[in-house]
Structures are given as C-alpha cells and as structure tokens.
N, C-alpha and C positions, 0 to 999 in steps of 0.2 A: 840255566836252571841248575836247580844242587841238585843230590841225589834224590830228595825225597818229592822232587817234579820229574820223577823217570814216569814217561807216557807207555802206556800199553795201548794196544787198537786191535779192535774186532772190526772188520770189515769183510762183507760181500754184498757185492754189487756196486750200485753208487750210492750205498750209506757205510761211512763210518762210525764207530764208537770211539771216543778216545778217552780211556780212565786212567786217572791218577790216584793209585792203590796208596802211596804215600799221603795221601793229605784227606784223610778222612773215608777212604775208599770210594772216591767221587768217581761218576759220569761227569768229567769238565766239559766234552762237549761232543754233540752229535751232527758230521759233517753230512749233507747230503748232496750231489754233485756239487761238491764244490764249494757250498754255501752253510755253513755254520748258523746252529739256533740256541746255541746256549752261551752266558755271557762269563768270561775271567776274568777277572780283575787283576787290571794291568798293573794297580800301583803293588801286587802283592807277587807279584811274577819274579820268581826265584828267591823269594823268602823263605825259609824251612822253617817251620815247628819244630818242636823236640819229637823225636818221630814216638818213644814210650810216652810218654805225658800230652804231646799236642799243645804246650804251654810256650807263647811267646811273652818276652821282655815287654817288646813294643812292636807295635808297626802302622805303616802310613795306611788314612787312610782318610777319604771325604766323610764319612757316616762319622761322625763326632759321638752323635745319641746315640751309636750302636757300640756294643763295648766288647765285641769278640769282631775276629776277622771273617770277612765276607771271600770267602773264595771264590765263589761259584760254583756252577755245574749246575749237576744235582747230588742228592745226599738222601743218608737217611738219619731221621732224628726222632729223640724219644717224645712220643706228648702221652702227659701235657705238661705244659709248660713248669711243673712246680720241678720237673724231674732239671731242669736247666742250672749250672751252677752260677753265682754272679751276675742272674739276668743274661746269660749265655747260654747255648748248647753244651754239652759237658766236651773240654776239649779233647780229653779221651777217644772219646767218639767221633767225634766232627774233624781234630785238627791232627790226631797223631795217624802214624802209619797203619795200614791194613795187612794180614797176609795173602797173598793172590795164591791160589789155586787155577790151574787150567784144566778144566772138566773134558772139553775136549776143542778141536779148531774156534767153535762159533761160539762158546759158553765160559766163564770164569767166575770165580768165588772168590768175594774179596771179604775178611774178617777180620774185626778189630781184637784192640785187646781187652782185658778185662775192666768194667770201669769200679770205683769205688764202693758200687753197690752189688758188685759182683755180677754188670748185665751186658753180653757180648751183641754185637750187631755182625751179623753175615749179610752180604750182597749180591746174589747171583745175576748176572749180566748176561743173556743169551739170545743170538741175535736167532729166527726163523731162518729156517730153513725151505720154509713153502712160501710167504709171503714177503714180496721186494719191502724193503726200506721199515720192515716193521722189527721190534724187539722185546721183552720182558724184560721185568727187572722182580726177581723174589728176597722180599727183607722180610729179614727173619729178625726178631729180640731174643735172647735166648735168658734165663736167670740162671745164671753158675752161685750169685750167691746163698747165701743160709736163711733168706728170710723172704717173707710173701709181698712181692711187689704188684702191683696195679700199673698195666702201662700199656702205649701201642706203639705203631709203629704210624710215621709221619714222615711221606715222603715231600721234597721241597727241591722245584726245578727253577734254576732260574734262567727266564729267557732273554735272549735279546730285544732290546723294544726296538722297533715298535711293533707292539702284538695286540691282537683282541682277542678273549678267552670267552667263548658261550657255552653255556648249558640251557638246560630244561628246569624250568621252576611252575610248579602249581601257583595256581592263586592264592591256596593257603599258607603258603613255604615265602618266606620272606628273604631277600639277601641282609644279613646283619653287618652292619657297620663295628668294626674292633676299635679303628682309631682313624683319623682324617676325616674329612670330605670327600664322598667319592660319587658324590651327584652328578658332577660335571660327565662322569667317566664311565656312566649307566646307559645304555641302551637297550629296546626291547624290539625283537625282530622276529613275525609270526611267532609262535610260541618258545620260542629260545629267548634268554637271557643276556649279554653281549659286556664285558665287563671291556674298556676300551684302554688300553695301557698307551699312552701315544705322550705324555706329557711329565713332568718333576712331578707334579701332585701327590705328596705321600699320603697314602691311603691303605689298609687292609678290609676286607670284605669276608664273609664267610656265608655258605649257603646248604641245603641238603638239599642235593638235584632230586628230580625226577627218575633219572637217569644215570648209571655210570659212567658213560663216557662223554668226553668234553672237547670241546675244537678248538685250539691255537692256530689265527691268520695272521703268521710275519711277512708282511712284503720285502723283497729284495730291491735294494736299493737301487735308483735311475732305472728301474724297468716296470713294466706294468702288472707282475707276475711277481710270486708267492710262494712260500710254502706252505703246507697246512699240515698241523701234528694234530693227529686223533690221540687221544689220551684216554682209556681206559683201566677201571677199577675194577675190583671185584665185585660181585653183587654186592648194594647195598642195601643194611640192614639198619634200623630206626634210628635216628637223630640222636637221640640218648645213649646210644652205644659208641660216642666218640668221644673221645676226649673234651674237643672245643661244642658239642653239640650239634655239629654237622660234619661234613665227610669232604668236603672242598671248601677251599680257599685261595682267594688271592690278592696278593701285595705289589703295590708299586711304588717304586724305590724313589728316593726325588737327588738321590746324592752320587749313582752311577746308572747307567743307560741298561736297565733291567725291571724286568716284574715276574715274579714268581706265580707259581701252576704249582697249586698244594695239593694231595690226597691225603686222607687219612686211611688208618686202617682200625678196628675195634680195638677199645680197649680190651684186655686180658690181665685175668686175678691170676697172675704168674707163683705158683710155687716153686722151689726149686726145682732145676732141671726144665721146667715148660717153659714153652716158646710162645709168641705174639708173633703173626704173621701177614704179608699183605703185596697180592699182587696184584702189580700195574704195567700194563699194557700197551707200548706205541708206536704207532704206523705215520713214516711222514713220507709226503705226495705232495708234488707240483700241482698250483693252484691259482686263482688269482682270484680279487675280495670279492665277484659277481659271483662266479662259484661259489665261494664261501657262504654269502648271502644269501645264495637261493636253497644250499645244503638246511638251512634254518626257519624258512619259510613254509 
C-alpha cells in the first residue's frame, strides 16, 4: 500500500476497528474474532488519490455505471445527492486524506479538508468502554464557508455479502424502490422487514423505520454461525426531515460482493460556522440465522 493506505486500529477485546484516515477518513473495516464485515475493494488496493484533492486520473474498476471510486468501508457523505460533483460524492470529502487526532486510547478524530463550498466533515470513532464489541461513530458537517447551505450528514457502510438487513416498518410506511427490482430480495418476518442482500441483483430500497435501530445477519463462511451488527441511529424524527425522505437505506451492488447499511441523519439550514450532525451506534455479536430470526419474530 502507498502512504495514503497507512491503517490505524482501535482495538479491545475481540473487535477491531481498522481506519484509513488517508482515503476519505473511512472505517475500511471492522474485525471481530477474527472475521471481517466490511468489504475493500481489491481492485483499488494500493491506489492513492491525491491526498489535497482526492482526484484520480483513472482507475480499475467492475462498476462501469459508477463514475467515482468504490473503496469501501464506511464513510460519511453529504445528502442529498444534489450536493455530489459529477454524479459522484465530492472527492474532497470521500477520496482525499483526513487529519487524525487521537482523543484518547479508544477514541480518534479524523477531519477533512475544506471542500469548495467551504464544508468540512469530522469523524469521531470510539470504541465503549462498558460494552464488548460495540462502538460510535459521531459525523459532524461543519460550514466554514460564507454562505447558507442546507445539508446532512449520510452515513454509508458497506458490508460483505452475503447479509440480510431488517427493520420495523408500519403498515403505513412503505419500503420505496430508487432503482432495480428488489422484489426478489424482500422478505417479511413477524413484524420486521428483512431486505435479503444474498445475490448480483442491483437494487436500492429506502424506508422510514419504526425504529432506529436495524439488524445485519452475515454468516461465516462453511460454518453454521454468524455475526450479527446491531446498528443504531439517533432518534428518529419525521420522514420530511431527511434529505431522501426517509432515514434508511439499502443497496445491493451487482458488480463486487457487497450491500450497503445507510443512515441518514436531518437535514440542517447550515449558516456559517453551524454544524449537521448524526450519531450512529454499533454492537457486533456472535449469532446464527435462527437467532436472528427469532430476534424479529
């Protein structure tokens, strides 16, 4: 890897964190005994962006119709979507280098630089100290420049498939369809929701739970057994206060072996100097799908 893949790790116990403060100040990936749940993209492994700008030439990749580079991890990104340059995330944000702060052993701050509209993204990463294998992640938007922006903050995890992501959905509350078919990949289990990422099938979905928080079941491979990521938001507050109109979402990629675990967080009429902020919460546990299954039942 070049310098801007220098790995930092928070670890205690049997979970690690492993961020890479260089490439958009991503979470690339969160080890737990042993077993990785976040996907990297091998064909982009020791590539470097311009670490000021985040601007590549070129680079390989299977996503043809995707026109910025897919790192992985997780990340934070601005929505909604108008705020993206070139049908991309702004590569400021997304692809150039972060500055890391160490707040203390368990905790670190990683911050970009400024982007063209004058709006910085910080990312605090801190693993608990009371509860095994759980961590926060606090994204901040901040507006440095001279003029009033509308924006949130858009958190985007991408896991390794094969995974199934449930929430809680009223009768009234509808999963919306953004783009594909995602019929096939719909299941409904006692009153949870069950979005099934197991297949190529490109699709995104968007929903406004019930609930803030939402269950990822990745099984491990040749075994009968699992992990399971709790994933919590902050309370959430009405449909209309998000950017895309709901406060979760998720995509399944048909081009590398992943599906993304979205939150949003509210929009905010940013003047200068105010912040948009949005914390999210997660605990991962050994599991297996009958567990899973009956957590929803």
């Amino acid at each position: 890897m070049g310098n801007t893949w220098k790995e930092t790790a928070l670890t205690r116990g049997d979970l690690s964190l492993i961020l890479v403060p260089g490439i958009g100040g991503r979470l690339m990936d969160v080890v737990y005994k042993g077993h990785s749940l976040l996907f990297t993209n091998p064909d982009l492994m020791g590539i470097d962006a311009d670490a000021s700008t985040g601007e590549l030439d070129a680079f390989p990749t299977r996503a043809k119709h995707v026109p910025f580079p897919l790192w992985g991890g997780e990340k934070t990104w601005l929505a909604p979507e108008r705020y993206w340059q070139d049908k991309g995330p702004d590569p400021v944000l997304d692809s150039a280098a972060y500055h890391l702060e160490w707040l203390n052993p368990y905790s670190v701050k990683m911050t970009s630089l400024k982007n063209r509209d004058g709006l910085v993204i910080s990312r605090t990463v801190s693993l608990s100290e009371d509860v095994p294998g759980q961590w926060e992640i606090h994204h901040q938007i901040t507006n440095e420049g001279a003029q009033v922006v509308n924006v949130g903050c858009w958190s985007v995890m991408m896991l390794q498939r094969n995974a199934e992501i449930a929430f809680a959905l009223n009768e009234a509350s509808k999963i919306k369809t953004d783009f594909g078919d995602s019929a096939n990949n719909l299941q409904t289990v006692g009153k949870q929701n069950i979005v099934r990422c197991h297949d190529d099938n490109e699709f995104k979905v968007g929903m406004h739970p019930d609930s803030s928080t939402a269950l990822a079941y990745l099984p491990i491979k040749n075994t009968s057994t699992g992990l399971l990521l709790t994933s919590i938001s902050e309370t959430l507050s009405e449909a209309a206060d998000y950017a895309h109109g709901h406060a979760l979402e998720v995509y399944n990629s048909s081009s590398y072996p992943y599906c993304e675990l979205e939150w949003h967080g509210k929009m905010g009429t940013l003047s200068p100097q105010d912040s948009a902020t949005l914390v999210t919460t997660f605990r991962v546990t050994e599991s297996d799908r009958e567990a899973f299954l009956a957590l929803l039942s």
